[in-house]
C-alpha positions as CSV (number, residue, x, y, z in Angstrom):
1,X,-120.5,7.2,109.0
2,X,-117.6,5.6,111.0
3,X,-119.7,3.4,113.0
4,X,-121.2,2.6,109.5
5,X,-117.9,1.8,108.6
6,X,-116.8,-0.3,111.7
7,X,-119.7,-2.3,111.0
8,X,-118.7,-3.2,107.3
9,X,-115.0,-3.6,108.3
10,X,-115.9,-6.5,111.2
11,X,-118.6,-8.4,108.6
12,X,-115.5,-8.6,106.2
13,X,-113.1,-9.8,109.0
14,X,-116.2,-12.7,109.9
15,X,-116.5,-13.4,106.2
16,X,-112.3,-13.6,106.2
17,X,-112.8,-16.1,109.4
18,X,-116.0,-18.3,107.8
19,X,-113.7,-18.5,104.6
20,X,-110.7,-19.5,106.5
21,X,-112.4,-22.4,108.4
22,X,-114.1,-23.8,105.3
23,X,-111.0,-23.7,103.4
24,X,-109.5,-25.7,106.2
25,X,-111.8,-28.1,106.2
26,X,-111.9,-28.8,102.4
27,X,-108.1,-28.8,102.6
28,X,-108.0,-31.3,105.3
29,X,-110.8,-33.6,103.6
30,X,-108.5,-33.4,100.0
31,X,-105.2,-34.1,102.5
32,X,-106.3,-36.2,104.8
33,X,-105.7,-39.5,103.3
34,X,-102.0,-38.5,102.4
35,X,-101.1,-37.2,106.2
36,X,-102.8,-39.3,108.3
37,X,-100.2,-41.5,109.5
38,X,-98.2,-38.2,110.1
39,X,-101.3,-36.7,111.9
40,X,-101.1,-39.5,114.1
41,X,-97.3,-39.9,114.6
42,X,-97.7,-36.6,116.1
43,X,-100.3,-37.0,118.3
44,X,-98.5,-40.1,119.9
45,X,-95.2,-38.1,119.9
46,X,-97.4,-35.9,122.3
47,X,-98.6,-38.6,124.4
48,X,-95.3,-40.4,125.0
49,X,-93.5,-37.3,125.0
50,X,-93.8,-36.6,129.1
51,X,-92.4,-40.5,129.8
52,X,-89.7,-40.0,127.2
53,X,-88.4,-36.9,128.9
54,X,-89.1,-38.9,132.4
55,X,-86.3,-41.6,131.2
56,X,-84.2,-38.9,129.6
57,X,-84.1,-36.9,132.6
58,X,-83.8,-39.5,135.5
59,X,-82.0,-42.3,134.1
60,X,-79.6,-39.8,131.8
61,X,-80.4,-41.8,128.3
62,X,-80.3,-40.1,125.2
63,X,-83.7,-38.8,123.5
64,X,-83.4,-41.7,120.6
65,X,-82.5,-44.1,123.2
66,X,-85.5,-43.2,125.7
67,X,-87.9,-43.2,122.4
68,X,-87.0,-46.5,121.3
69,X,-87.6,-47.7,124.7
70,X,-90.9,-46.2,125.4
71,X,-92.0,-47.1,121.7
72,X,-91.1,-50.9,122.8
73,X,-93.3,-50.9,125.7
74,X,-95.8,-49.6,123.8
75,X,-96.1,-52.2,121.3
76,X,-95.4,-54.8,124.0
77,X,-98.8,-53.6,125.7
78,X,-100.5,-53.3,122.5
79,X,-99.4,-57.4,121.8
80,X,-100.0,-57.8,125.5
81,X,-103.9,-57.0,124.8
82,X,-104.0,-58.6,121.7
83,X,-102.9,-61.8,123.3
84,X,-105.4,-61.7,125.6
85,X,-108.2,-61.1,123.5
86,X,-107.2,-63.9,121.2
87,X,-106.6,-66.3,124.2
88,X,-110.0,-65.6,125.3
89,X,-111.9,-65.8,122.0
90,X,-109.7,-69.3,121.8
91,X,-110.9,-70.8,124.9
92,X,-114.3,-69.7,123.8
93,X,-114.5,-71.6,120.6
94,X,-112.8,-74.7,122.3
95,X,-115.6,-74.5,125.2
96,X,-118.4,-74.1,121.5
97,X,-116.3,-76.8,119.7
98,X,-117.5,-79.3,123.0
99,X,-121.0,-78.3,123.3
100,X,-121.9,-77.4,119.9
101,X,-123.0,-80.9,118.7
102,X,-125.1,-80.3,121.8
103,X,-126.5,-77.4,121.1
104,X,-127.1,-78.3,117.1
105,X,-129.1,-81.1,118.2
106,X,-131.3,-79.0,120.8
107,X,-131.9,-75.9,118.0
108,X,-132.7,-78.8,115.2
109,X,-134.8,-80.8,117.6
110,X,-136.5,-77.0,118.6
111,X,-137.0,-76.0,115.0
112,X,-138.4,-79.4,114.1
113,X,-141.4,-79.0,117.1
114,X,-142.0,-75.5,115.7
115,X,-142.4,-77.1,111.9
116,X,-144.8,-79.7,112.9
117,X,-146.9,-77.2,115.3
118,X,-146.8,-73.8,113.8
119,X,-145.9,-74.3,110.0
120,X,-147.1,-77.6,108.7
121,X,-150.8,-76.5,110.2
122,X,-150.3,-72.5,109.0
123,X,-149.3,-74.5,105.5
124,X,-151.8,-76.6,104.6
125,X,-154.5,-73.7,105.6
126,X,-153.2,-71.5,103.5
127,X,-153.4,-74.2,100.6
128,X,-156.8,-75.2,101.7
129,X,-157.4,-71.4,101.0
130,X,-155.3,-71.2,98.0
131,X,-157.4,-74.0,96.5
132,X,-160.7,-72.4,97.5
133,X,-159.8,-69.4,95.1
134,X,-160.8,-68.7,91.4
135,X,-158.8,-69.7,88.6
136,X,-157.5,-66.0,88.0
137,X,-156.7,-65.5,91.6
138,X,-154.6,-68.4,91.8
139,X,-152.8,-67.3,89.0
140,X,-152.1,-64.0,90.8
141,X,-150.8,-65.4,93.5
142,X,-148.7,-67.6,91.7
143,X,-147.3,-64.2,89.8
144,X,-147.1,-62.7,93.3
145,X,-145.1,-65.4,94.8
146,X,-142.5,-66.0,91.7
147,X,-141.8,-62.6,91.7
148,X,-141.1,-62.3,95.3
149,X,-138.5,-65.6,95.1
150,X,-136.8,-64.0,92.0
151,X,-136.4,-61.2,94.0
152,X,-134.9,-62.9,97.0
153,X,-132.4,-65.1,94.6
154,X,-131.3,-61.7,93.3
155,X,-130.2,-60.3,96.5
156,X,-129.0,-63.4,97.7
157,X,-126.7,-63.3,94.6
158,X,-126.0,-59.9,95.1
159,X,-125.0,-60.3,98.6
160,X,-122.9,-63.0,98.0
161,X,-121.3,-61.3,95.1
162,X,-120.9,-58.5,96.4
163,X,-118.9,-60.0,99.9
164,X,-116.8,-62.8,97.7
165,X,-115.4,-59.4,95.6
166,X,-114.8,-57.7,99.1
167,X,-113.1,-60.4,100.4
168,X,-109.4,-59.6,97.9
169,X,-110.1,-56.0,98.8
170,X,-109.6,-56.7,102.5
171,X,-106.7,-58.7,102.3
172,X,-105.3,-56.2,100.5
173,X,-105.6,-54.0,103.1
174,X,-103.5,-55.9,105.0
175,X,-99.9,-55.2,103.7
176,X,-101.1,-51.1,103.3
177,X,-102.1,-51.1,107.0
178,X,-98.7,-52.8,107.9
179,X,-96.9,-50.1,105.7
180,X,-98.7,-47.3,107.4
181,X,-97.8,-48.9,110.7
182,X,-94.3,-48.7,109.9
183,X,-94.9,-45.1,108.5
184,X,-96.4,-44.4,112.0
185,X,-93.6,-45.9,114.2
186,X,-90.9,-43.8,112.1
187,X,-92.5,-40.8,112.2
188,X,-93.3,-40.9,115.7
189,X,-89.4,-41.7,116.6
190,X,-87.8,-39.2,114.3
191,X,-91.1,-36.3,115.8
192,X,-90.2,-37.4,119.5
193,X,-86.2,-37.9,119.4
194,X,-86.1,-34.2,118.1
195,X,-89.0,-33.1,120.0
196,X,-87.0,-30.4,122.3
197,X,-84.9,-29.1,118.8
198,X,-88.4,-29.1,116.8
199,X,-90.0,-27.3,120.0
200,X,-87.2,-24.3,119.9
201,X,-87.2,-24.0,116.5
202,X,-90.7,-23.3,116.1
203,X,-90.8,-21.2,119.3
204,X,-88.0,-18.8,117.8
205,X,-89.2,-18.8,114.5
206,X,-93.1,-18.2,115.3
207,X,-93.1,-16.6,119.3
208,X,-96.6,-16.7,119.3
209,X,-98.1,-19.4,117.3
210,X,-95.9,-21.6,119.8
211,X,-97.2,-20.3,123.0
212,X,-100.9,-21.1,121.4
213,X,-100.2,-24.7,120.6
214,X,-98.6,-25.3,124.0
215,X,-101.7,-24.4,125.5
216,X,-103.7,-26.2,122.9
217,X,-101.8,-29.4,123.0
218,X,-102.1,-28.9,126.7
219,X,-105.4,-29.1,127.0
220,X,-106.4,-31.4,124.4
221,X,-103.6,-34.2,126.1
222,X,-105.9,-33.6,129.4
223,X,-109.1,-33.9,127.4
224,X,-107.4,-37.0,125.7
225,X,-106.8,-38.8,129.2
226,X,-109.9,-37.7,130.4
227,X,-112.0,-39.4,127.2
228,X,-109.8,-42.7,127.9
229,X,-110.2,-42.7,131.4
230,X,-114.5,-42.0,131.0
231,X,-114.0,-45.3,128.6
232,X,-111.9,-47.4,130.8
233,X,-114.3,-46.5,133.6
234,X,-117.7,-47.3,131.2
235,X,-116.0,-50.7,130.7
236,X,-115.3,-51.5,134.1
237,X,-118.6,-50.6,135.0
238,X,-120.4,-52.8,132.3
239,X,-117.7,-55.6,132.8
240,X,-118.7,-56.0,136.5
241,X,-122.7,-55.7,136.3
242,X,-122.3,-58.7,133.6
243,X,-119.9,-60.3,135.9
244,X,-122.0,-60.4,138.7
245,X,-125.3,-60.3,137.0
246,X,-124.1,-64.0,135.3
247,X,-123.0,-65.0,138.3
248,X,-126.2,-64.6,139.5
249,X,-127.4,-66.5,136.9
250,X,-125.2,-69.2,137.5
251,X,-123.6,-68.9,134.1
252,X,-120.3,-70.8,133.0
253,X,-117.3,-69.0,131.7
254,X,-118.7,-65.4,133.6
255,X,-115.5,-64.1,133.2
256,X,-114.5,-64.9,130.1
257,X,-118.1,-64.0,128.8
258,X,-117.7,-60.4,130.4
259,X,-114.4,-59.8,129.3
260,X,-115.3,-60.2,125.9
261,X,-118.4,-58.0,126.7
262,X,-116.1,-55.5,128.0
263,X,-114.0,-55.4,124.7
264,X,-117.2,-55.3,122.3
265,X,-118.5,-52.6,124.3
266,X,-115.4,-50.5,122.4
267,X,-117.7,-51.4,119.3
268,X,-120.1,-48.0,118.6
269,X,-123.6,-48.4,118.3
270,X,-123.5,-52.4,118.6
271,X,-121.7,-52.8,121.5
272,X,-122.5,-55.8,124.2
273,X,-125.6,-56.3,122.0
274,X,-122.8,-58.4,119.5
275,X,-122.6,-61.2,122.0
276,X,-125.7,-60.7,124.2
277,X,-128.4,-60.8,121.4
278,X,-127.9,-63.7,119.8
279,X,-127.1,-65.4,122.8
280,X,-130.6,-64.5,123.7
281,X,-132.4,-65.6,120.5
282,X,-130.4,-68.9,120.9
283,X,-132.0,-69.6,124.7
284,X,-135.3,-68.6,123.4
285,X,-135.3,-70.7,120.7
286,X,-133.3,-73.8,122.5
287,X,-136.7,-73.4,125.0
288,X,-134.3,-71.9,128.3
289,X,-137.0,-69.5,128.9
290,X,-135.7,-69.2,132.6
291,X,-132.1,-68.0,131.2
292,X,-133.5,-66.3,128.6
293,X,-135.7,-63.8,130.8
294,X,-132.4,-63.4,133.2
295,X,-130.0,-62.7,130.6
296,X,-132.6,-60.4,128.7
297,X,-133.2,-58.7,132.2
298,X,-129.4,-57.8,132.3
299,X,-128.6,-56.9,128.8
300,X,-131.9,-54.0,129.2
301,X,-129.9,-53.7,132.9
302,X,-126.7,-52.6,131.1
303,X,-128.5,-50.3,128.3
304,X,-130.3,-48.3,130.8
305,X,-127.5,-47.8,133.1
306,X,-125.4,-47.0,130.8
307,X,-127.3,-44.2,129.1
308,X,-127.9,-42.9,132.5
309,X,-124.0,-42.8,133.7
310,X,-122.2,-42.4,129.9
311,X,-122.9,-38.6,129.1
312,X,-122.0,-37.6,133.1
313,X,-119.1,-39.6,132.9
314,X,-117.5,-38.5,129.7
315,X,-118.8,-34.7,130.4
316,X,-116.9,-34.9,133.9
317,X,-113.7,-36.3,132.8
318,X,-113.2,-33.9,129.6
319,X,-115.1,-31.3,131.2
320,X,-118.0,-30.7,128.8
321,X,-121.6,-30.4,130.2
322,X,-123.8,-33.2,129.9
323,X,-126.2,-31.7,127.7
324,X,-123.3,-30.5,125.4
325,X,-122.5,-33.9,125.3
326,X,-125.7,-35.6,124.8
327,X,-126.0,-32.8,121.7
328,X,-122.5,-33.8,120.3
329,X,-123.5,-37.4,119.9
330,X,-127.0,-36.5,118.8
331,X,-126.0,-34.6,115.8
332,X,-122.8,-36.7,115.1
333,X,-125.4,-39.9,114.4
334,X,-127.8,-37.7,112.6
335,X,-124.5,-36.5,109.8
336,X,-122.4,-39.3,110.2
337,X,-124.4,-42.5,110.8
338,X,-122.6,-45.1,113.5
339,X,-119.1,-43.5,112.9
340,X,-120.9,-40.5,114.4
341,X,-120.3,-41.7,117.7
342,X,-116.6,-42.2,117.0
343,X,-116.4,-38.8,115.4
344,X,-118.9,-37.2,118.1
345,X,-116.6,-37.3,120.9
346,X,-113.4,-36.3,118.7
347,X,-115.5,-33.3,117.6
348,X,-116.4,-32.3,121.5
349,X,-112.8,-32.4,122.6
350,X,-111.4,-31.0,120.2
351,X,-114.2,-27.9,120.6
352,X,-113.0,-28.0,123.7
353,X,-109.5,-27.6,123.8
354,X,-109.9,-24.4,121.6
355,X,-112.3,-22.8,124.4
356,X,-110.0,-23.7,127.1
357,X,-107.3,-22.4,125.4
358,X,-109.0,-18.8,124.7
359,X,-109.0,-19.7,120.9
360,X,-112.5,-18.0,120.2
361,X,-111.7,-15.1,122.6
362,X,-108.8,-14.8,120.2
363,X,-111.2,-14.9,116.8
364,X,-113.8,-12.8,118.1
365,X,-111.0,-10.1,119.1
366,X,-110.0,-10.6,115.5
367,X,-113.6,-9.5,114.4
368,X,-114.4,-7.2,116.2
369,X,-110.9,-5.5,115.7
C-alpha cells in the first residue's frame, strides 16, 4: 500500500514537471515578441560582462564608464565587418559593371546557337505533329495549352503582386529594427552597469536559484564560445579550400570571391551554393565547359567536406556527441524547415547547459522525491 502510494505521489510530481515545461513554453511563445530585445540585452550583458569587469578592475573606471566603452568597441567591430562586406560586394559589381556587356553578349550569342539548334528544329516537329492530328485533337491541345499559359500569367501576377505588397512591409521594418536596436543597447547598459548590485540582490533574495543560474550561465557562455569558435573555424576552412581550389583554377578576384563565400556560408541551408551555383550555370551556358567542370568539382569538394568535418567540429567545441548533433539538426529541419538549422544548434546548447549544470539530476530528484 505505501509503495502503491509512492508510486502515485512521483506520477503526480512528473505530471507537475510536464505541466510546468509546457506552460513555459506557451508562455514564452505568447511573450516572446514583447521581451525579446530584453532577452537579448541580457545575454550580451553576459558576454561583455568578463571585459567590463577587466577595465573596471585594471584600469579603475567606473562600471557605466567601462560599459560604454566596451559597448563602443562593439559596435565599432560590428561597422568594422559591415564595411568590409560592403567594400567587397562594391568592388564586385564594379569588376560585373566592366565585363557584363561582355558577358551579355556571350550568354545572348549562347542562347541564340541553342534557339536555332535545339528549339527551332524541336518546334517545327512538334507542328509538323500537331498538324498531323484530327480536328478534335487539335482542339484539345489547343485547350491544353491555353489553360496551361493562363495558369502561368496567374502566378506570374501573383508573384509579382505579392513581392510589390512586400516591398512597404520591409521598409517598414526598418525604423522598428532600429528602435529595437536602441532598445537593445539601453538595456544592455543599464543590465551590465548594475550587473554586480543586480547579482547580490538576487543572490540574497533567492540563495539558491542564484547559485543555479551561475552555473547555468556558466556553462552555456562556454557552450556559446564554443558554437562561435566551431563556426569561425567551418568558415576558415571553406574560405581557404575556395581560395586555393580558384587559385588553382586560375580564377580572378579568388579572394574577394572566397570571402564573400565565407560570409554566405553564415546563410543556413543555401550557403556557398548562393554564389557558386549560378556561377556554374552561367559557365555552362557561356560554353566554359573547362571552368565549369573545375568549379563544379570544388563546390561538391566543399559539400562533402563539410558534412564530414561540421558535426565533429561543433560536437567538440560545445561538447555534444556527434550523433547528438547530427540528430539535433535532423529533427530541427524536419519541425522547423531551414530555420531549423538556426534553431537546431540553439536547441543543443541550450540542452546542454542544463545537463552540465545537474539541472535534470535536479528534476528527477524532484520526482522521485
Amino acid at each position: 500500500m505505501r509503495l502503491y502510494k509512492g508510486v502515485i505521489i512521483q506520477i503526480c510530481r512528473f505530471i507537475v514537471v510536464l505541466c510546468a515545461l509546457i506552460s513555459g513554453y506557451w508562455l514564452l511563445q505568447i511573450t516572446f515578441p514583447y521581451v525579446y530585445p530584453f532577452i537579448i540585452a541580457i545575454l550580451l550583458a553576459v558576454i561583455i560582462n568578463p571585459m567590463v569587469s577587466f577595465l573596471e578592475g585594471h584600469f579603475h573606471f567606473s562600471r557605466g564608464v567601462s560599459t560604454v566603452i566596451i559597448l563602443f568597441f562593439v559596435f565599432v567591430f560590428i561597422g568594422f565587418i559591415l564595411y568590409v562586406i560592403i567594400l567587397e560586394i562594391y568592388q564586385g559589381i564594379l569588376f560585373l559593371a566592366a565585363n557584363l556587356p561582355a558577358y551579355y553578349n556571350e550568354f545572348f550569342h549562347f542562347i541564340e546557337i541553342i534557339f536555332k539548334t535545339k528549339i527551332l528544329p524541336l518546334y517545327e516537329k512538334i507542328f509538323s505533329l500537331f498538324l498531323s492530328l484530327d480536328v478534335n485533337q487539335q482542339a484539345t491541345v489547343k485547350e491544353s495549352l491555353d489553360q496551361l499559359m493562363v495558369r502561368l500569367s496567374a502566378s506570374g501576377s501573383n508573384l509579382l503582386q505579392d513581392t510589390l505588397t512586400n516591398i512597404p512591409n520591409m521598409l517598414a521594418i526598418l525604423p522598428q529594427s532600429f528602435t529595437v536596436i536602441g532598445f537593445i543597447t539601453l538595456a544592455t547598459f543599464f543590465i551590465s552597469a548594475d550587473w554586480n548590485t543586480l547579482k547580490k540582490h538576487a543572490e540574497t533574495r533567492f540563495p539558491s536559484v542564484a547559485k543555479s543560474c551561475d552555473s547555468v550561465l556558466s556553462t552555456f557562455k562556454e557552450a556559446i564560445w564554443g558554437f562561435a569558435k566551431a563556426q569561425l573555424l567551418l568558415i576558415l576552412i571553406t574560405g581557404c579550400i575556395i581560395f586555393t581550389g580558384l587559385c588553382l583554377l586560375k580564377v580572378e578576384h579568388a579572394l574577394a570571391i572566397a570571402f564573400l563565400s565565407g560570409v554566405a556560408d553564415l546563410i543556413p541551408l543555401v550557403g556557398v551554393g548562393l554564389i557558386f551555383v549560378p556561377w556554374i550555370i552561367y559557365l555552362f551556358m557561356a560554353g566554359n565547359y573547362g571552368l565549369t567542370i573545375g568549379i563544379t568539382i570544388l563546390y561538391m569538394l566543399i559539400i562533402i567536406i563539410r558534412q564530414i568535418i561540421e558535426p565533429k567540429i561543433i560536437s567538440s567545441s560545445i561538447g555534444i556527441h556527434p550523433l547528438a548533433a547530427l540528430i539535433g539538426y535532423f529533427v530541427g529541419i524536419q519541425v522547423w524547415g531551414v530555420m531549423g538549422l538556426i534553431i537546431a544548434p540553439a536547441i543543443l546548447i541550450f540542452i546542454y547547459t542544463l545537463y552540465q549544470s545537474n539541472v535534470f539530476i535536479y528534476i528527477w530528484k524532484f520526482i522521485k522525491g
